[in-house]
C-alpha positions in Angstrom: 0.0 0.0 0.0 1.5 3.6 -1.0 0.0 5.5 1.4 -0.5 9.5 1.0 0.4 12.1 -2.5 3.3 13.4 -2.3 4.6 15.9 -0.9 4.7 13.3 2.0 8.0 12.4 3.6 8.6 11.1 6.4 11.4 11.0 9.4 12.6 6.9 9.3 15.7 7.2 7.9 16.9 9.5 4.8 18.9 8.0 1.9 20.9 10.2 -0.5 20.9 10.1 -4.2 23.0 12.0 -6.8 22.7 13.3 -10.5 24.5 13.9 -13.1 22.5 15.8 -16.1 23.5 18.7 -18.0 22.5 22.2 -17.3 19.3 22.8 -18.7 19.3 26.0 -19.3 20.8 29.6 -17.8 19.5 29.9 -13.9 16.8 31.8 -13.3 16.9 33.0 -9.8 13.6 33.2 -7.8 12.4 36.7 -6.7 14.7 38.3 -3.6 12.6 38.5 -0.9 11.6 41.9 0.9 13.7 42.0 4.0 12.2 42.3 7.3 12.9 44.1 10.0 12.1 42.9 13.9 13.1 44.3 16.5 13.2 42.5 20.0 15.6 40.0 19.6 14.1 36.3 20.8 17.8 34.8 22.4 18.5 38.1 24.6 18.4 37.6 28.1 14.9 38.1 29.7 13.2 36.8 26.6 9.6 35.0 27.5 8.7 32.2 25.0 5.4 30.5 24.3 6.2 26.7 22.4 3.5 24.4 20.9 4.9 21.4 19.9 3.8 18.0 18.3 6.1 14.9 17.2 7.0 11.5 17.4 8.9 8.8 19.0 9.7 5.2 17.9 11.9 2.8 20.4 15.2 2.5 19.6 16.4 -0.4 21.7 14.3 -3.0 23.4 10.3 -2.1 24.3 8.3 -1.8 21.5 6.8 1.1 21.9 5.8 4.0 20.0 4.7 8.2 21.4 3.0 10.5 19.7 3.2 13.9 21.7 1.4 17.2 22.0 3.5 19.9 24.2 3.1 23.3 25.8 6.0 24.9 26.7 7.0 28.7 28.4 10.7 29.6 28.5 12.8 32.0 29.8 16.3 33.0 28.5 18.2 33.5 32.0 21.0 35.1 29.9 21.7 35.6 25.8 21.1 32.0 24.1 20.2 30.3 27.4 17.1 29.4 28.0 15.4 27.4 30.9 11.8 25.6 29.5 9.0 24.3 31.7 6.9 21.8 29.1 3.6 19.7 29.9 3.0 17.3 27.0 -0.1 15.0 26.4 1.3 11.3 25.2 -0.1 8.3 23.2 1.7 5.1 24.0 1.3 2.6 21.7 2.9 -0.4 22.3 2.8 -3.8 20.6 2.5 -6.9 22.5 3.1 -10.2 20.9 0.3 -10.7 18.4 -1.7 -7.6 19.7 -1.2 -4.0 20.7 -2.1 -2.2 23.8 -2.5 2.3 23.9 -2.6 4.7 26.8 -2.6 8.4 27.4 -0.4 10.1 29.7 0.3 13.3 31.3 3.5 14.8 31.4 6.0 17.7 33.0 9.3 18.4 32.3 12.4 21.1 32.7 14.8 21.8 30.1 17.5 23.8 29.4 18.0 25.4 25.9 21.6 26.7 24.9 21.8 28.1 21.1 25.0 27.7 20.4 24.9 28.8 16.7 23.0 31.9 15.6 22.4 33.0 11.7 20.6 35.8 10.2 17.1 34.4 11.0 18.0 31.3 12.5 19.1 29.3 15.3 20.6 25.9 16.1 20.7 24.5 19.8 20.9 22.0 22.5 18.4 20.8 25.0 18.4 18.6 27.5 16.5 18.1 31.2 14.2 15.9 33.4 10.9 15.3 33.9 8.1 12.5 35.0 4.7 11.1 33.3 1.5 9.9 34.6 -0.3 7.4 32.0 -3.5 5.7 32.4 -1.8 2.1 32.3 1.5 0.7 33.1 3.8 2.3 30.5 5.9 0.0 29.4 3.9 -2.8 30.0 4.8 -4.7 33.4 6.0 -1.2 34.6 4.4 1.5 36.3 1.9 4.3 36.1 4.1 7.0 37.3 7.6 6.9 35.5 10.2 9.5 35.4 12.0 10.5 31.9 14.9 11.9 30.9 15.7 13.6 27.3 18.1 15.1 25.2 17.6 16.4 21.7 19.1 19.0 18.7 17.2 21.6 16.6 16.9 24.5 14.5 14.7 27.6 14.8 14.0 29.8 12.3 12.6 33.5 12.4 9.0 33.1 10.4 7.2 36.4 11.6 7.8 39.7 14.3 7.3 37.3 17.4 7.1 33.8 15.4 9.6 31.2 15.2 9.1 27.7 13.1 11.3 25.0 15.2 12.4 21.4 14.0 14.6 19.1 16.2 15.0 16.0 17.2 15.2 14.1 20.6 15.9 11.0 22.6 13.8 10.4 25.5 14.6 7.7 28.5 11.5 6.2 30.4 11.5 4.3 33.6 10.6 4.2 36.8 13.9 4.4 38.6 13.1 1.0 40.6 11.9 3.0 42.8 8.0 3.4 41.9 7.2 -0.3 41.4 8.3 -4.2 41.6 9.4 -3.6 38.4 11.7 -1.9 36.2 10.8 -1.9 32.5 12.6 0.7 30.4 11.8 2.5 27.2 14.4 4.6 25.1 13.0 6.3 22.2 13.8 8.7 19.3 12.2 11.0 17.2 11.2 14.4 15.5 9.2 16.8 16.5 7.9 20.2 14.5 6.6 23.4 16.1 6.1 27.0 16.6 7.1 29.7 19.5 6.0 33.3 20.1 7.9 35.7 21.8 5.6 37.1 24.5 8.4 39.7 25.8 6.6 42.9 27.3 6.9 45.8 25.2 9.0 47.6 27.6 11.9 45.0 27.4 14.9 46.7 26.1 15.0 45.6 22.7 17.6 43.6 20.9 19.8 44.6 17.9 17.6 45.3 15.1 18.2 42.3 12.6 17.2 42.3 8.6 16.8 39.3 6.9 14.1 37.3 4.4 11.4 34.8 6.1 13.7 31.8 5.5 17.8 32.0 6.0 19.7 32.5 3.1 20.8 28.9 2.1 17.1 27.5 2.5 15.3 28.5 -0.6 11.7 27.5 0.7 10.2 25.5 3.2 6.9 23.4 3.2 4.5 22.5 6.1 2.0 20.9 5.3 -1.1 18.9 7.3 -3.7 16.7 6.4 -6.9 14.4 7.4 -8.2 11.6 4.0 -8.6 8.0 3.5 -6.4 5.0 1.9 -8.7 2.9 0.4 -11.1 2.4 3.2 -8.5 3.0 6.3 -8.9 6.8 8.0 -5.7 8.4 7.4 -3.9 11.9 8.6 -0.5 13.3 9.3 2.1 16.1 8.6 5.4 16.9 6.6 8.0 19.6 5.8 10.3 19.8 3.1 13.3 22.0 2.7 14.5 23.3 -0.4 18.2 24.7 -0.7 20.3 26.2 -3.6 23.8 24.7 -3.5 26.0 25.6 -6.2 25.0 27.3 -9.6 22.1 25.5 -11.0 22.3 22.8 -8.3 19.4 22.7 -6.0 18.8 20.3 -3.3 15.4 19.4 -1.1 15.5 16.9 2.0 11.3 15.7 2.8 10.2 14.2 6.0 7.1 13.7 7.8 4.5 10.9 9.7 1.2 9.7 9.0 -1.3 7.4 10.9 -3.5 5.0 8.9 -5.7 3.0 10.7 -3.9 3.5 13.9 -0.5 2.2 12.0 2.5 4.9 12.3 3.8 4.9 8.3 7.5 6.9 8.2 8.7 8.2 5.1 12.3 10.3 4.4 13.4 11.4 1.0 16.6 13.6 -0.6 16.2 14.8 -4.1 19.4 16.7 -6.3 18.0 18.6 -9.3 18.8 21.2 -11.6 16.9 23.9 -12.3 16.5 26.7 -14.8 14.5 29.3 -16.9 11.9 27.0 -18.2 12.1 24.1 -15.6 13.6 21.5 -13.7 14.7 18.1 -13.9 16.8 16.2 -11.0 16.5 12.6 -9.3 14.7 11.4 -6.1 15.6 8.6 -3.7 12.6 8.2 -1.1 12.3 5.5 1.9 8.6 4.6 3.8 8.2 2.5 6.7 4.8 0.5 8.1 4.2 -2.0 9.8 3.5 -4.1 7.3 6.4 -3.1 5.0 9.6 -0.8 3.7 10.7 0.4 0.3 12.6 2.2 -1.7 12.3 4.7 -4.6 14.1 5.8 -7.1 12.6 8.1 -9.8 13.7 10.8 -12.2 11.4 13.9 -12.0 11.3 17.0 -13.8 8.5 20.2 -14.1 8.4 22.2 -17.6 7.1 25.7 -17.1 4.7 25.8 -20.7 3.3 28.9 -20.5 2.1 31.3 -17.5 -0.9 29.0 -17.4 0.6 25.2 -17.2 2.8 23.5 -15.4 4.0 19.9 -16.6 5.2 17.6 -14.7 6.1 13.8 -14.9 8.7 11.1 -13.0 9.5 7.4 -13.9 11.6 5.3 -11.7 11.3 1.9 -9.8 10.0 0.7 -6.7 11.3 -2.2 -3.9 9.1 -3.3 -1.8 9.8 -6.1 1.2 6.2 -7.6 0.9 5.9 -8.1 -3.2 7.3 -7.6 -6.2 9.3 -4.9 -7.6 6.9 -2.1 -9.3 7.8 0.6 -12.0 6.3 3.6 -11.0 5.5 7.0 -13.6 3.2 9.4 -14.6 2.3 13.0 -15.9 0.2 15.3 -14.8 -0.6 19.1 -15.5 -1.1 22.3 -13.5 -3.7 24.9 -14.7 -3.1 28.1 -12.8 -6.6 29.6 -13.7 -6.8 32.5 -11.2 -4.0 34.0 -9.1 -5.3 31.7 -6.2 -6.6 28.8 -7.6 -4.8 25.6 -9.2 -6.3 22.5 -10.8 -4.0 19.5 -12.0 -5.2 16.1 -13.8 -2.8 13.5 -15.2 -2.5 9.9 -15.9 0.2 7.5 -13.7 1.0 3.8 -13.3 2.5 1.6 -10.6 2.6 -1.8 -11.3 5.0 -4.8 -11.9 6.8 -4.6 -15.4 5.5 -7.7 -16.5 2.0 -6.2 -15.0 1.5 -2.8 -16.8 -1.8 -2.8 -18.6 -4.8 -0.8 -18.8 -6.0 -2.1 -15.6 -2.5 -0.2 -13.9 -3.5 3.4 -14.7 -5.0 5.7 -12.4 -6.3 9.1 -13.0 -4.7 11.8 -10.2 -6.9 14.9 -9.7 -6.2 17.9 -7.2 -7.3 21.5 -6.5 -5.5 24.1 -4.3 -7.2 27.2 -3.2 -5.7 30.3 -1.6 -7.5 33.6 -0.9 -5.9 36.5 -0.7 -5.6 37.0 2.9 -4.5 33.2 3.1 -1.7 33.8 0.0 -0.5 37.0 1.8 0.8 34.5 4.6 1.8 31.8 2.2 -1.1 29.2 3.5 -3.2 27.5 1.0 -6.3 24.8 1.5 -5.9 21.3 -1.0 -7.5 18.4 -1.6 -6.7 15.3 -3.8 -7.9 12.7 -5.2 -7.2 9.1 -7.3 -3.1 9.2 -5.9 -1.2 6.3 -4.7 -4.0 3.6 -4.2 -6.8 5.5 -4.4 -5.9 7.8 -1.6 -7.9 11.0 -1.0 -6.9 13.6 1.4 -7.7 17.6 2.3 -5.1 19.6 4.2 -3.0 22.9 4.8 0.0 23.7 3.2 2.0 26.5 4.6 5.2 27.8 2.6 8.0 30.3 3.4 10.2 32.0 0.8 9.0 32.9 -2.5 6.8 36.1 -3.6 4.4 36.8 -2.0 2.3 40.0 -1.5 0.6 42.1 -4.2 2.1 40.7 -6.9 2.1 36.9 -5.4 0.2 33.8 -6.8 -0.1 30.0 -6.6 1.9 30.0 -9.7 4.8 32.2 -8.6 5.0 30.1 -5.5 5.6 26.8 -7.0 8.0 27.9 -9.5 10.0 30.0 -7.2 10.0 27.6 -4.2 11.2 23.9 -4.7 9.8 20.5 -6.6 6.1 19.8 -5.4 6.4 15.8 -7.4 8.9 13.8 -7.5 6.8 10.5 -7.9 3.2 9.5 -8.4 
């Protein structure tokens, strides 16, 4: 089962491909962003900061055990780049046991302290670490206790989105038990994971401000990111999740973009992680794609060579052809082509035609017919969000979500077609 249209990535593990295609044609930069000026500066001493966070954790020794986490966090920067961070999270355990599987829901407090060690223009990378405890509705791990204590360590990057918004993206491993102390037993859990959020800078106005720093909504070597959310089916299973892609310039024509993202079908956590290299220039782009998913029920691999042809002001093309390994059946060639019509400044339809099948399998039967529509009203495209749906993709998956992207025009002159040519690859398989 392919699960959810692309562009859905996931965090399991990321593989890297290369290319090696000619130019195809002289560069032709996106737009330079308007600079922005903000004033208070986030990382100065006496900074108060509001976090909402939401991620995921998969075991990586021993228990079986998956978390899914909502978190509320409000720090307080004791000095420049230091921060100390009270967080109460909400957890679902799932953990599997033998043939079945058994969930819970827990209620959490920790303390952490937050150095950033490297600063940008517009960004920030740090280290966290601290201690807290969990209350869960049954014994978590299993033969454990209801009351555990946790420690956790993690890595991340912040960037500036808005006056008092940040966009955050780390990572962190978290340590469960109950000391010995809180029951007969002992079961531990160690888990790892990504997590994705936003903070606000709640600073009183009468703070002395921070150096007044320029810069564009994303850092300069990230050419766009992509948030994006969404609630569908796969075939007759309820479905939903999140992902993010990054899109960076990195020598001449040479762009690169690095996907990753979760989704739940049917209570079943599927991963996926994906690099793409591609070259792009005044008409187009073309490049290669290496993507991995993980369920329960299977892993593979993808390889596919993807490009997008600008036609005219109206019409996008796009199309990719590659191969497919999958550990529960045969291998599949996957392809297709579809087209963009960018009828009104805020408004996108796409149709196309695309396979995925064995070789020795393609037929009629194999083709499927992928529709979409992607809506963005003013006030939405001002802030770069836009409402989609699809339809007919990768097993008859149907989906409606959110799709937030920074860098790119935007503004008076901006539209759903400026945005997708300017910011990175939207396909890079069917």
């Amino acid at each position: 089962m392919k699960a959810l249209p692309l562009p859905l990535s996931t965090a399991a593990s990321l593989a890297i491909g290369a290319v090696g295609f000619g130019a195809i044609g002289s560069g032709a930069q996106a737009r330079a962003q308007e600079p922005v000026v903000f004033g208070h500066d986030p990382l100065a001493e006496g900074s108060i900061i509001l976090t909402a966070l939401t991620g995921w954790q998969g075991s990586d020794s021993g228990t079986d055990l998956d978390l899914i986490s909502g978190r509320v966090g409000l720090g307080y920067a004791f000095r420049d780049r230091f921060e100390v961070v009270g967080e109460l999270d909400v957890g679902y355990y799932d953990q599997t046991l033998g043939s079945g599987s058994r969930t819970s829901i827990g209620l959490g407090l920790s303390g952490l302290v937050r150095w950033h060690v490297l600063r940008g223009r517009g960004w920030s990378a740090f280290l966290e670490g601290g201690l807290g405890f969990v209350a869960s509705e049954e014994a978590v791990p299993s033969g454990g206790s209801r009351l555990n204590g946790t420690r956790q360590a993690g890595v991340g990057v912040a960037f500036d989105v808005g006056e008092r918004w940040r966009l955050t993206v780390g990572v962190r491993q978290e340590h469960l038990s109950n000391g010995g102390g809180l029951g007969p037993n002992n079961p531990t859990w160690d888990g790892f994971g990504g997590y994705l959020g936003l903070a606000l800078d709640l600073t009183p106005e009468y703070a002395p401000p921070g150096p007044q720093r320029e810069y564009g909504l994303t850092p300069p070597w990230v050419r766009s990111t992509r948030i994006e959310g969404r609630l569908g089916e796969v075939g007759d299973e309820t479905a939903g999740g999140a992902a993010v892609t990054f899109d960076s310039r990195l020598v001449a024509n040479l762009h690169g973009q690095v996907r990753a993202g979760i989704d739940i079908v049917d209570s079943d956590e599927l991963l996926e992680a994906g690099v793409a290299l591609y070259l792009r220039g005044e008409r187009g782009l073309f490049g290669l794609a290496l993507d991995h998913q993980d369920l329960n029920a299977f892993e593979d691999d993808e390889l596919t060579a993807f490009t997008e042809f600008y036609a005219n002001d109206l019409v996008t093309v796009t199309g990719a052809l590659g191969s497919e390994w999958r550990s529960d059946s045969a291998n599949r060639v996957v392809g297709g082509v579809a087209l963009r019509f960018y009828l009104l400044e805020g408004l996108m339809l796409e149709g196309g035609i695309a396979a995925r099948d064995p070789l020795e399998d393609l037929g009629a039967d194999s083709i499927e017919v992928p529709l979409g529509i992607e809506y963005s009203p003013r006030p939405l495209r001002e802030l770069g969000l836009s409402l989609f749906a699809e339809d007919g993709l990768n097993d008859n998956a149907r989906v409606v979500g959110l799709r937030w992207t920074l860098g790119g025009p935007w503004g008076e002159s901006g539209s759903l077609r400026d945005r997708d040519r300017s910011a990175g690859p939207r396909r890079t398989h069917f």
